[in-house]
N, C-alpha and C positions, 0 to 999 in steps of 0.2 A: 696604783702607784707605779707600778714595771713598764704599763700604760704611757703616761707620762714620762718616764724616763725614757723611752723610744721615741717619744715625740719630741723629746727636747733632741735627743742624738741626732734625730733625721735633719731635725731645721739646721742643728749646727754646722751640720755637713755639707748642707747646702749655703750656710750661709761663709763657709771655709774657702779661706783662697789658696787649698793644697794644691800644689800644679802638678801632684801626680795623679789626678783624676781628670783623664782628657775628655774634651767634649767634642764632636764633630763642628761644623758649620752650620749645618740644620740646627740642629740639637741645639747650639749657641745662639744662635738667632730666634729660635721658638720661646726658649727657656730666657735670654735677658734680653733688654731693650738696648737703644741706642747708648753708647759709650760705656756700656757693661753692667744697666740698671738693671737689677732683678723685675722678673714683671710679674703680677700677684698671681701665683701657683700656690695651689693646697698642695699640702704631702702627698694623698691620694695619685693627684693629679701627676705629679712626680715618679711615685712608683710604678702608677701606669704606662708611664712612657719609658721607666727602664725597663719593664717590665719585657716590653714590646721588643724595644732593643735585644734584649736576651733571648727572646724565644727564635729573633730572625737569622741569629747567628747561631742557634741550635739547631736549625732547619739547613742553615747553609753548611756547616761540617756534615749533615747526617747525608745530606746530596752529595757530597765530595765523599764521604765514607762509602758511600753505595755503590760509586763508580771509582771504586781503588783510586780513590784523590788525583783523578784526572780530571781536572778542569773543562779543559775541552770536549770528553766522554761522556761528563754531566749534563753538559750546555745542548750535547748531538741527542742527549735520553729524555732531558724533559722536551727537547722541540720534537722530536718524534712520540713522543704522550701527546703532545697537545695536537699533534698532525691526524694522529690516529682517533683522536676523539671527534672532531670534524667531517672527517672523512666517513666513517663511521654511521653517521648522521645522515648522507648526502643520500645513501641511494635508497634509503625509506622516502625520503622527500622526494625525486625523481619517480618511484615506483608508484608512488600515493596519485600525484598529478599525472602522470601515463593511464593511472585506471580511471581516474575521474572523468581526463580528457575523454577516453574513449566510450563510457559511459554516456557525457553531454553527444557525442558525433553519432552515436547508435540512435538516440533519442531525434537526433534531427534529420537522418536519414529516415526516419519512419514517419516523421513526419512531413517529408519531402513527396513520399509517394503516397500519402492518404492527401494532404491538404486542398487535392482537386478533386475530390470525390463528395457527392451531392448531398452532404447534410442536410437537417433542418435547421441551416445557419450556416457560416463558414468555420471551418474548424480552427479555434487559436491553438498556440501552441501550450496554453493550459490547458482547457479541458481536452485537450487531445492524449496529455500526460495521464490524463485516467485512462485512456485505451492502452495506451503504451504500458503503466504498471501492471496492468491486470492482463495484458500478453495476449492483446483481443492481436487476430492474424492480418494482412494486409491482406487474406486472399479471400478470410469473413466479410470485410469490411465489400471489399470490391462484389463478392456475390449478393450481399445486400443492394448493393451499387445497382448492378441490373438489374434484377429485378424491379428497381424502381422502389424499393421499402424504405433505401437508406434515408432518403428526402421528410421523410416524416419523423426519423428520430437524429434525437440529439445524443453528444458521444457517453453520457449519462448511461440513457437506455439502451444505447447497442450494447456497453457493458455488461450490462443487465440482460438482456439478452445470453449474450456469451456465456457468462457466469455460469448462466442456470442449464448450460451446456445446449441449449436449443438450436437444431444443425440448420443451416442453410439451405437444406434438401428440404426440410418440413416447412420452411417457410415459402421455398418455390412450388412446395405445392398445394399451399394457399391462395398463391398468384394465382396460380391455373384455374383454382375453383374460385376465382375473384373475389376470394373472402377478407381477405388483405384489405380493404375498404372497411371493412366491416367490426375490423377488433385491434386494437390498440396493443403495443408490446405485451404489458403484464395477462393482457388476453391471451396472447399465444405464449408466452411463460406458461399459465394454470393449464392451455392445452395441453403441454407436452409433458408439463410436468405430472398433469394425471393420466399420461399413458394411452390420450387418444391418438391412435391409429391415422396414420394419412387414410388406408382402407377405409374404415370408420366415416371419416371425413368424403371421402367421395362417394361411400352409398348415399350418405343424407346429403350430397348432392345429385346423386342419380334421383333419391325421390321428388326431389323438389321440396326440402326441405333445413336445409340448411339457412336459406335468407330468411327464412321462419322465426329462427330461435338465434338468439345470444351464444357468446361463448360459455357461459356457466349454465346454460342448458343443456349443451351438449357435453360437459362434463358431466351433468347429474343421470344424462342418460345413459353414456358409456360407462360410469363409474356403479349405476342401478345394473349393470349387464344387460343392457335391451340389446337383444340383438339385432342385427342387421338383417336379417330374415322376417323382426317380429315389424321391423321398420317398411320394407316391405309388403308386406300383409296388408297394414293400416293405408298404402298408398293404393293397392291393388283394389281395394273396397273401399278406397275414397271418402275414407274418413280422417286421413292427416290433417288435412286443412281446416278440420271440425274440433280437433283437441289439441291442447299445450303441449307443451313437453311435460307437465307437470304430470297432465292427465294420463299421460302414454306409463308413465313411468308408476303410476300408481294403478292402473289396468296391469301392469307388467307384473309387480310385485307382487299382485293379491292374485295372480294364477289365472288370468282372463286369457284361454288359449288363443291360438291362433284360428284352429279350428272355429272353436267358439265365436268367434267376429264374425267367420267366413257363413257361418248359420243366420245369426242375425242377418248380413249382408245379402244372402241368400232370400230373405223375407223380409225385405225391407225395412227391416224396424228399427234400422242403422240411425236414421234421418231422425227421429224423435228424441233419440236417447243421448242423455249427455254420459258422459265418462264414470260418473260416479255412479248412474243410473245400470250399466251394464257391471261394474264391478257386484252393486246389489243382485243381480237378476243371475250372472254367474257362480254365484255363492249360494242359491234359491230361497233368498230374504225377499 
């Protein structure tokens, strides 16, 4: 009921031609049509717009109250709020694009001085971004270079390479014992990464046994402890070229001295006996 009697009060009000409630020009033009026809507004609709009216002129005394009701004081505090809010803003933005730029220019400076260097392929400036994240050196890249290795790998596996910290010293001295032919990145990866010796690698070159065997044989035999002396032995009595690496390494483990070989060798009896054959007969089976 109290309902309705505010809904009657409001319409009346509005529909009242008190001329002590002034209305702007907006306000007049929004709220009636042409020659003063009311144009269909809900009450709602009404109170929302006075509503609005009240809260902007509450905003505008509390501004004049802030700046001791100097007009001019308020006008210089919000344009200085809104300057400093900009401003503000500007040198993230500036600082952001200064590191990015310099970021893209480091990136292509690096790529300026590898993109003549002898891939297997020409290097793009994608996969070269894999060298560049992973912080492979322009002075790795280039000792690959001469040696003449770079030409077989792509920027893939020189990563790969790197990565697995494999120095450019142990790969020139692959070159030298011309084994570089012979074994593939993740081959000299498994070499380094089990700890064979460049040493290592040029006695079973001195024996003439290195283009014999694979790179995972020469892992099983550095990593069985065969020594370099027991390697030796087996060339001095000219039996390397008669057993595997398989067979040396299992001579090695089951106690087949050095001595011992050098007896048989001593009595011929090197020539008939395979590896397995001498493991038995050292053992007295």
């Amino acid at each position: 009921m109290n309902h309705k009697r505010s809904k009657n009060r409001l319409t009346n009000d509005l529909d009242s031609e008190d001329q002590d409630f002034e209305y702007d020009d907006d306000f007049y033009d929004s709220t009636f049509g042409e020659k003063g026809q009311t144009k269909n507004l809900n009450p709602k609709q009404v109170a929302f717009r006075r509503n609005a009216w009240v809260l902007g002129a509450f905003m505008f005394v509390a501004v004049l109250w802030h700046f001791d009701w100097n007009p001019m004081k308020a006008v210089y505090g919000v344009g200085s709020a809104i300057t400093d809010i900009f401003e503000s803003e500007e040198p993230s933005n500036i600082s952001q694009a200064q590191s990015t730029s310099a970021t893209d220019l480091s990136q292509l400076e690096y790529y300026d001085q590898i993109k003549d260097f002898d891939f297997d392929g020409s290097p793009s400036l994608q996969n070269t971004q894999i060298l560049y994240q992973n912080e492979v050196t322009v002075e790795y890249l280039r000792d690959l270079d001469q040696v003449g290795f770079l030409s077989d790998l792509t920027p893939n596996e020189v990563m790969a390479l790197f990565s697995n910290g494999v120095t450019t010293d142990y790969i020139e001295k692959l070159e030298e014992l011309d084994y570089l032919d012979e074994v593939n990145y993740s081959g000299i990866i498994g070499l380094y990464a089990n700890g064979v010796t460049k040493d290592y690698l040029q006695t079973l070159e001195n024996v003439d046994y290195l283009d014999e065997v694979n790179y995972s044989g020469i892992i099983g035999l550095y990593a069985n402890g065969v020594s370099e002396s027991y390697l030796e032995t087996l060339e001095d009595i000219d039996y390397l070229d008669e057993v595997s690496y398989s067979g040396i390494i299992g001579m090695y483990a089951n106690g087949v001295s050095e001595d011992f070989l050098r007896q048989l060798h001593d009595r011929d009896l090197l020539d008939d006996m395979s590896y397995s054959d001498i493991i038995r007969f050292s053992q007295g089976n």
